[in-house]
N, CA, C and O atoms as a GROMACS GRO file, in nm:
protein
  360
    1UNK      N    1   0.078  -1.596   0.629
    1UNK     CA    2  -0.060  -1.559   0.616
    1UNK      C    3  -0.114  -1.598   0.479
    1UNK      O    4  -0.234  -1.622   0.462
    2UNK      N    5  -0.033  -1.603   0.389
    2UNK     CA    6  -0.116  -1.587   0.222
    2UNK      C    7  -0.099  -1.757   0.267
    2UNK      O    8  -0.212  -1.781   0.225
    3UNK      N    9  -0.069  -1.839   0.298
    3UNK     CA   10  -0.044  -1.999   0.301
    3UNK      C   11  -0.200  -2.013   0.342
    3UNK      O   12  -0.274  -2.076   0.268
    4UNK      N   13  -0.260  -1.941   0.487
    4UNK     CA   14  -0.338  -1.946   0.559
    4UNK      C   15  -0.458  -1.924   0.482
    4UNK      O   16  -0.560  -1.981   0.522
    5UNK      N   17  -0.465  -1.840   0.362
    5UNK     CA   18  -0.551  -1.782   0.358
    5UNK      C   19  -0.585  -1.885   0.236
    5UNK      O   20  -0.698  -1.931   0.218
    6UNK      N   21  -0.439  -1.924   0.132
    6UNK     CA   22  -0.493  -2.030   0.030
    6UNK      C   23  -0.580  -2.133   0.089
    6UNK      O   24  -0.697  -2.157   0.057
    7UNK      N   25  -0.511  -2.188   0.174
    7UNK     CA   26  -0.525  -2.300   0.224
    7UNK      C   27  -0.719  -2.328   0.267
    7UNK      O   28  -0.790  -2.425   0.244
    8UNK      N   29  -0.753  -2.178   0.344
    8UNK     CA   30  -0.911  -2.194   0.387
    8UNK      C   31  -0.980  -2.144   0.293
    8UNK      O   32  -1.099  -2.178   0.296
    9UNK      N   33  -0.942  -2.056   0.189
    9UNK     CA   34  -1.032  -2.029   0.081
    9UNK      C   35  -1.051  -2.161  -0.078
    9UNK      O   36  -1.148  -2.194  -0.145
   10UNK      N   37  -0.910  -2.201  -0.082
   10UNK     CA   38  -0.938  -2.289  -0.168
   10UNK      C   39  -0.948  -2.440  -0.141
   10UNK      O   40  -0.995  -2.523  -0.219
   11UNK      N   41  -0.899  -2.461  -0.028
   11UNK     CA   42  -0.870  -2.576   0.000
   11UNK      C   43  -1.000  -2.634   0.059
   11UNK      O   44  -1.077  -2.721   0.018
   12UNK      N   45  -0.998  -2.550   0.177
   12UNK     CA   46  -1.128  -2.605   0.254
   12UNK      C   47  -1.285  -2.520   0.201
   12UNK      O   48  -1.387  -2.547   0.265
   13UNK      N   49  -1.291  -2.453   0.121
   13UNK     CA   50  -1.367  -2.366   0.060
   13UNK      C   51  -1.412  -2.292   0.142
   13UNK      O   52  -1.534  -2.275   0.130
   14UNK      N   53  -1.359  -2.234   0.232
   14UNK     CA   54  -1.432  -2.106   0.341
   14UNK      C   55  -1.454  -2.013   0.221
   14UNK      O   56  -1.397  -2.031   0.113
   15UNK      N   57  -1.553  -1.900   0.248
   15UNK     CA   58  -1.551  -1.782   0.202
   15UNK      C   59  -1.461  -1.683   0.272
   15UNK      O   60  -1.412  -1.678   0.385
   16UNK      N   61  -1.456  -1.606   0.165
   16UNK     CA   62  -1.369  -1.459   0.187
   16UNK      C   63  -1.358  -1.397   0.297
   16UNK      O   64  -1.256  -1.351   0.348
   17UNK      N   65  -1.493  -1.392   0.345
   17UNK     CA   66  -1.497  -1.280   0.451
   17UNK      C   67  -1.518  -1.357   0.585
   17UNK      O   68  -1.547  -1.290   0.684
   18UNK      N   69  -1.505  -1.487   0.596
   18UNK     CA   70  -1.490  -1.590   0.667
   18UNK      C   71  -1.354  -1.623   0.717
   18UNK      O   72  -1.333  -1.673   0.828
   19UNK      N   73  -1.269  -1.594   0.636
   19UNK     CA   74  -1.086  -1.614   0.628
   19UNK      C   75  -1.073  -1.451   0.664
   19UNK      O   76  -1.004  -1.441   0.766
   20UNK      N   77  -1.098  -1.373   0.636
   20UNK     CA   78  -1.065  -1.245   0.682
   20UNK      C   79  -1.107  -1.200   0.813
   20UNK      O   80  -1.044  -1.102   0.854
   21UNK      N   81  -1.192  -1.244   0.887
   21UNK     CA   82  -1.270  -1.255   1.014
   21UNK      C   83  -1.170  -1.344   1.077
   21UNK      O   84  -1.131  -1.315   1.190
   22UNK      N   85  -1.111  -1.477   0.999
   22UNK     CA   86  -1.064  -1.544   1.125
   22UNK      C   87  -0.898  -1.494   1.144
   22UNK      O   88  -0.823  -1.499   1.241
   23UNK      N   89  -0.882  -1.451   1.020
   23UNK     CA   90  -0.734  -1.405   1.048
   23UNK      C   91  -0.709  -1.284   1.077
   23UNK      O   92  -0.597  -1.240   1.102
   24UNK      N   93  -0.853  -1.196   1.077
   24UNK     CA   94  -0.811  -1.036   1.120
   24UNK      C   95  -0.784  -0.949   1.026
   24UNK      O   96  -0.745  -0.833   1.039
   25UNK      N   97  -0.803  -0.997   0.949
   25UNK     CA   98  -0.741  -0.900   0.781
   25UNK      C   99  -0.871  -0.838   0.735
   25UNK      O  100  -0.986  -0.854   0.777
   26UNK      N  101  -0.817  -0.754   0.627
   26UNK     CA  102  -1.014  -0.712   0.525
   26UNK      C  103  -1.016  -0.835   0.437
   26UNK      O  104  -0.934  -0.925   0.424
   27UNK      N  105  -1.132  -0.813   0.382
   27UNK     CA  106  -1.186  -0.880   0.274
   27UNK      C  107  -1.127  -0.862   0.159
   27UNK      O  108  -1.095  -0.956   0.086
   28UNK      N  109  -1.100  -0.710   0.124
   28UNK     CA  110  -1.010  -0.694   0.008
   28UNK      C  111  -0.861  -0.746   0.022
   28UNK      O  112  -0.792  -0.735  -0.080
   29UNK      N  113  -0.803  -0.800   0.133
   29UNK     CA  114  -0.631  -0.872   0.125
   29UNK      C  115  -0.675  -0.957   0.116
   29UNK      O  116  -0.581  -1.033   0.092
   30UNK      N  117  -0.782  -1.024   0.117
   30UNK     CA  118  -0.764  -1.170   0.097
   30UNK      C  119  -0.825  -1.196  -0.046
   30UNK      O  120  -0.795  -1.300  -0.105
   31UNK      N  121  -0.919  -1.091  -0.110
   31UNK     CA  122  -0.951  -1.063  -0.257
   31UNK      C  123  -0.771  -1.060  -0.323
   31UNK      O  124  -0.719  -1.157  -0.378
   32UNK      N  125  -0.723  -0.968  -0.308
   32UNK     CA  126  -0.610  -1.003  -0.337
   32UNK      C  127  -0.486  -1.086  -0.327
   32UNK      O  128  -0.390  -1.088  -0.403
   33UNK      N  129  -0.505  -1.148  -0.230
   33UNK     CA  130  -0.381  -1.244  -0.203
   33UNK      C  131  -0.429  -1.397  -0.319
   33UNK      O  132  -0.360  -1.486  -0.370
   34UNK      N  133  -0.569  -1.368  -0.321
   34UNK     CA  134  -0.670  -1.520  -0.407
   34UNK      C  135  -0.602  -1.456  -0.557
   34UNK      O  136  -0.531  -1.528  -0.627
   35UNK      N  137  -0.635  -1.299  -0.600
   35UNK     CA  138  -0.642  -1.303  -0.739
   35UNK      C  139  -0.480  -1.356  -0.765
   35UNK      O  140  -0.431  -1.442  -0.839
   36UNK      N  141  -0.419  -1.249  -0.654
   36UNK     CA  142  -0.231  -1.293  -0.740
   36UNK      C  143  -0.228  -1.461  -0.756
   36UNK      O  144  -0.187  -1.509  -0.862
   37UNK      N  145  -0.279  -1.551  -0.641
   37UNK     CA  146  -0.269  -1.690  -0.662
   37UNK      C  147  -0.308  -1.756  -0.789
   37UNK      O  148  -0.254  -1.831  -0.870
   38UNK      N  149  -0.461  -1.679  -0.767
   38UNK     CA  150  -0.508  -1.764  -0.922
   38UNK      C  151  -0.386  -1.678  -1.049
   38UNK      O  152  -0.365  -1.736  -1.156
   39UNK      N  153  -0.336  -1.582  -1.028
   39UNK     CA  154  -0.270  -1.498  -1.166
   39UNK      C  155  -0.144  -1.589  -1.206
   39UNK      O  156  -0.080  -1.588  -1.311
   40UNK      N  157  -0.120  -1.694  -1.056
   40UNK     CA  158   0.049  -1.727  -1.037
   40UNK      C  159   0.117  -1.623  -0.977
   40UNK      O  160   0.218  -1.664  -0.919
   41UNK      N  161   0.094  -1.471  -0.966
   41UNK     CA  162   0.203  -1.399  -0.873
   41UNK      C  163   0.210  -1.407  -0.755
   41UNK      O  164   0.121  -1.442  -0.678
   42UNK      N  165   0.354  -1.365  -0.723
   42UNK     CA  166   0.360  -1.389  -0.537
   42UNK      C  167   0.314  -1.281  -0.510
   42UNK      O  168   0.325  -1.181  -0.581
   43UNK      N  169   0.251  -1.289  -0.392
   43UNK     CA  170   0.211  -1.226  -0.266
   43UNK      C  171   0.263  -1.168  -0.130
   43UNK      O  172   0.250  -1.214  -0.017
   44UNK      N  173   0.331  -1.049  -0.176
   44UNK     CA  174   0.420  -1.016  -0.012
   44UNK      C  175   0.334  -0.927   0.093
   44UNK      O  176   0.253  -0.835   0.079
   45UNK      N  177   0.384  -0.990   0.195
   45UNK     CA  178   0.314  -0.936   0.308
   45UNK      C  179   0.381  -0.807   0.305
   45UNK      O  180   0.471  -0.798   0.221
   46UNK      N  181   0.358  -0.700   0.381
   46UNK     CA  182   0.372  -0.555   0.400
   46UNK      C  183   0.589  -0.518   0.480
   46UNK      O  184   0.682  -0.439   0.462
   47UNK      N  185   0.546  -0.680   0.593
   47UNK     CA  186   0.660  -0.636   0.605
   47UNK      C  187   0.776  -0.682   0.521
   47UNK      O  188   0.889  -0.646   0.555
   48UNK      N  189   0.758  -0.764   0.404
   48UNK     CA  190   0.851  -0.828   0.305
   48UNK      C  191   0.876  -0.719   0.233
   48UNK      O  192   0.992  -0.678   0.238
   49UNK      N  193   0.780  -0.645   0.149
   49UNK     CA  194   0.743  -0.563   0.092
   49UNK      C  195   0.868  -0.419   0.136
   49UNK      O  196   0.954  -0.372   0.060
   50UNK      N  197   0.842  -0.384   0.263
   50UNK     CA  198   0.954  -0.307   0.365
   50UNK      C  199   1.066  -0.349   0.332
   50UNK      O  200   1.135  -0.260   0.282
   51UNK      N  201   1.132  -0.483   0.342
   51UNK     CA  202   1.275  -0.535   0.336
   51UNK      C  203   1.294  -0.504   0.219
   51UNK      O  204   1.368  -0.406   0.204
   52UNK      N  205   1.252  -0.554   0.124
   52UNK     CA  206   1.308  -0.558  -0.020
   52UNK      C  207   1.282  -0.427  -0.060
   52UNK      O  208   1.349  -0.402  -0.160
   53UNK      N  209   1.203  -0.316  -0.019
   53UNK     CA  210   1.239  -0.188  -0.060
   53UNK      C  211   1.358  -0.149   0.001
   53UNK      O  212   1.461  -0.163  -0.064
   54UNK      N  213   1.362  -0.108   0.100
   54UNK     CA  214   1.513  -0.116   0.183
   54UNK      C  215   1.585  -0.156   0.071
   54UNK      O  216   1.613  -0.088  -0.028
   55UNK      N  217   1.615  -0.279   0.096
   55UNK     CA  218   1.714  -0.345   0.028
   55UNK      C  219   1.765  -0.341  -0.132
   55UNK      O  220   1.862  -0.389  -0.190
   56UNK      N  221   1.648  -0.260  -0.173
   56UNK     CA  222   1.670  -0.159  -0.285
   56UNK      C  223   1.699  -0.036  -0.306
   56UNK      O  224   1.750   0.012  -0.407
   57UNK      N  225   1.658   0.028  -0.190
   57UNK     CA  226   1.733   0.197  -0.174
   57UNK      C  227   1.887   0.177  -0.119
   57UNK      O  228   1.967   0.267  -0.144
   58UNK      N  229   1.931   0.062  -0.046
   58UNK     CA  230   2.088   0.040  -0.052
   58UNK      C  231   2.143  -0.023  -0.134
   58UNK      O  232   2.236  -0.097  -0.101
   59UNK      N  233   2.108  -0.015  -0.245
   59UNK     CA  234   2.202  -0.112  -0.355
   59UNK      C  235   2.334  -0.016  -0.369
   59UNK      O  236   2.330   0.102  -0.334
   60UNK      N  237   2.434  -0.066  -0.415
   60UNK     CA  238   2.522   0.033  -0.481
   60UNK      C  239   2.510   0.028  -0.584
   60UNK      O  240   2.520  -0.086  -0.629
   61UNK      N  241   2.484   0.138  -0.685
   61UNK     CA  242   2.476   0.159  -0.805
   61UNK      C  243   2.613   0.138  -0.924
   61UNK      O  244   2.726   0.166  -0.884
   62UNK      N  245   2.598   0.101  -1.036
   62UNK     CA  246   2.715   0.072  -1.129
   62UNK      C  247   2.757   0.181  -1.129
   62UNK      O  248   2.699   0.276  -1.077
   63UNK      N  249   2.879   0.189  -1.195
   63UNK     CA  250   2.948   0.312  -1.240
   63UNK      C  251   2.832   0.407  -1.376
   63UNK      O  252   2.788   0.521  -1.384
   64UNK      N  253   2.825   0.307  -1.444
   64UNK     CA  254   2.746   0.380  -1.537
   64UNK      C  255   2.583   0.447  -1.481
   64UNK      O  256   2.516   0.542  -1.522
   65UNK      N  257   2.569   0.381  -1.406
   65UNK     CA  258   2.428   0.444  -1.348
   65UNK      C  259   2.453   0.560  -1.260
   65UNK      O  260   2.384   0.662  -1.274
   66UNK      N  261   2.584   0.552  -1.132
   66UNK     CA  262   2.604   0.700  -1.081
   66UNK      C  263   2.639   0.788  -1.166
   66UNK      O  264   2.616   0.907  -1.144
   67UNK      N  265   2.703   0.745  -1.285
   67UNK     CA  266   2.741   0.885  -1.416
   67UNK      C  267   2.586   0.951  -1.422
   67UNK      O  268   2.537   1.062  -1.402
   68UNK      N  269   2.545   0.842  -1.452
   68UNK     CA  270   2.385   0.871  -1.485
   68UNK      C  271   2.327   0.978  -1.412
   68UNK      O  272   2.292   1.083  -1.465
   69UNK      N  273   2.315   0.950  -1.284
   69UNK     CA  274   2.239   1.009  -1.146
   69UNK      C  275   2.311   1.116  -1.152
   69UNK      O  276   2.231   1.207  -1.131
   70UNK      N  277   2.423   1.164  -1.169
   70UNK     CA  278   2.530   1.278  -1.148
   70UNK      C  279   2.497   1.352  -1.246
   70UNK      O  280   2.453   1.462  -1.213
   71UNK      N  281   2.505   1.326  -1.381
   71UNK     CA  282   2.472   1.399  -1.513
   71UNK      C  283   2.351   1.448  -1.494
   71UNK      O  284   2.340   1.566  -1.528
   72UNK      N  285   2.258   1.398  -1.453
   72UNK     CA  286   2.083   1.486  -1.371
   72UNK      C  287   2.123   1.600  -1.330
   72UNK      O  288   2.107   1.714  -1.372
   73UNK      N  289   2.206   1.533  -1.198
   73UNK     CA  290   2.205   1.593  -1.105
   73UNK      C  291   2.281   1.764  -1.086
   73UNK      O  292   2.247   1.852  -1.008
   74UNK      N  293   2.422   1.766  -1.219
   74UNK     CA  294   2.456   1.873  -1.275
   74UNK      C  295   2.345   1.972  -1.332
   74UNK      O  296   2.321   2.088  -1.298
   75UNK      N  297   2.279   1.887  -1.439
   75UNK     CA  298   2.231   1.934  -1.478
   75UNK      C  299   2.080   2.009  -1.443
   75UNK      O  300   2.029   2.082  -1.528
   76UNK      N  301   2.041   1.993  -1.364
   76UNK     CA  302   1.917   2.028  -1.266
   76UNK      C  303   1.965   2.173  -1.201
   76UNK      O  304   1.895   2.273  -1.215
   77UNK      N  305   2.120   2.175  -1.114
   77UNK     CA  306   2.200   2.263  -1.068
   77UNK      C  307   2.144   2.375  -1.149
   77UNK      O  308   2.057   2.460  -1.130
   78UNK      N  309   2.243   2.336  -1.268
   78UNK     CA  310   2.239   2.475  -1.382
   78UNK      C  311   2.173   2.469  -1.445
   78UNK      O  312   2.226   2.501  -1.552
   79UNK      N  313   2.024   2.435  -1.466
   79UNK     CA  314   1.910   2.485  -1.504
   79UNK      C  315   1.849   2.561  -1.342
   79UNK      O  316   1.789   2.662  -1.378
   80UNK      N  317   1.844   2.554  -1.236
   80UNK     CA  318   1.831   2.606  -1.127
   80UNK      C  319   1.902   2.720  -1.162
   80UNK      O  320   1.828   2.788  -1.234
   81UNK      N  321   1.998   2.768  -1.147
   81UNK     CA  322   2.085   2.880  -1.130
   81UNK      C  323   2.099   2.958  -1.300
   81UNK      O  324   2.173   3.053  -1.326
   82UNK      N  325   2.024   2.901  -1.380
   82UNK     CA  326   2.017   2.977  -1.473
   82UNK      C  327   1.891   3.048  -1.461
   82UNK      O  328   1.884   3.164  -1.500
   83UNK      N  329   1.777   2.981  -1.403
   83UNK     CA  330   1.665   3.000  -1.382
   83UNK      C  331   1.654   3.167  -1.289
   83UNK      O  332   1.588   3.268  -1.314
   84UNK      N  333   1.772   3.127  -1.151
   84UNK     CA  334   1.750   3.224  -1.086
   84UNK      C  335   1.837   3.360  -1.140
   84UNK      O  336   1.812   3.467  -1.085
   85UNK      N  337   1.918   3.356  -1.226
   85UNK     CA  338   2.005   3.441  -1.319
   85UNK      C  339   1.899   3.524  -1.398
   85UNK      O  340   1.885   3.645  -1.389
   86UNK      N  341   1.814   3.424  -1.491
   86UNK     CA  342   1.732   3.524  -1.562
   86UNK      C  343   1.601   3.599  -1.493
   86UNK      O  344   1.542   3.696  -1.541
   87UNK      N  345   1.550   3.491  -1.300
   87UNK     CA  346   1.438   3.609  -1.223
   87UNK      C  347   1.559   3.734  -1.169
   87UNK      O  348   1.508   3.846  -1.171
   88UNK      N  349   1.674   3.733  -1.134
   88UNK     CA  350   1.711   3.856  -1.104
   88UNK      C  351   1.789   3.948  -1.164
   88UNK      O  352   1.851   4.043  -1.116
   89UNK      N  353   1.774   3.899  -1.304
   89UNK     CA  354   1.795   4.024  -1.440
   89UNK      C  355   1.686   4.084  -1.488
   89UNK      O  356   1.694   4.158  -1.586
   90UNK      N  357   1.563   4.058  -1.422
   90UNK     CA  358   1.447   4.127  -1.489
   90UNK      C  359   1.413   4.200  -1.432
   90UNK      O  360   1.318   4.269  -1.470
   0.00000   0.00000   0.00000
């Protein structure tokens, strides 16, 4: 789609809302798919966007980063349970 959309907005000079009409999209994705182009950034479609999050919530983490996540994660515990120590001493 972002190929589609360079291609009739800059190439063939359609307007915006001309390319968004023919491809079904708003006006503002194709405002944006133009600015990232002109910026140089890529442009992911929604379902790319999906994969590579995925594919970031399954990474396996280094050793030093689960220390990391774990050392929180203690520590959250027993600030919790200190928390509820000092509501039922009062």
């Amino acid at each position: 789609m972002v190929e589609m959309v360079k291609r009739m907005c800059v190439d063939q000079n359609s307007s915006t809302s001309h390319a968004a009409a023919t491809l079904n999209i708003t006006n503002q994705t194709v405002r944006n798919i133009l600015k990232k182009y002109e910026n140089g950034d890529m442009f992911l479609d929604a379902d790319e966007k999906g994969r590579a999050t995925c594919s970031q919530k399954h990474t396996v983490l280094s050793n030093t980063d689960q220390a990391i996540c774990s050392a929180i994660a203690i520590n959250n515990v027993l600030t919790l349970m200190e928390i509820a120590v000092l509501h039922l001493s009062k």
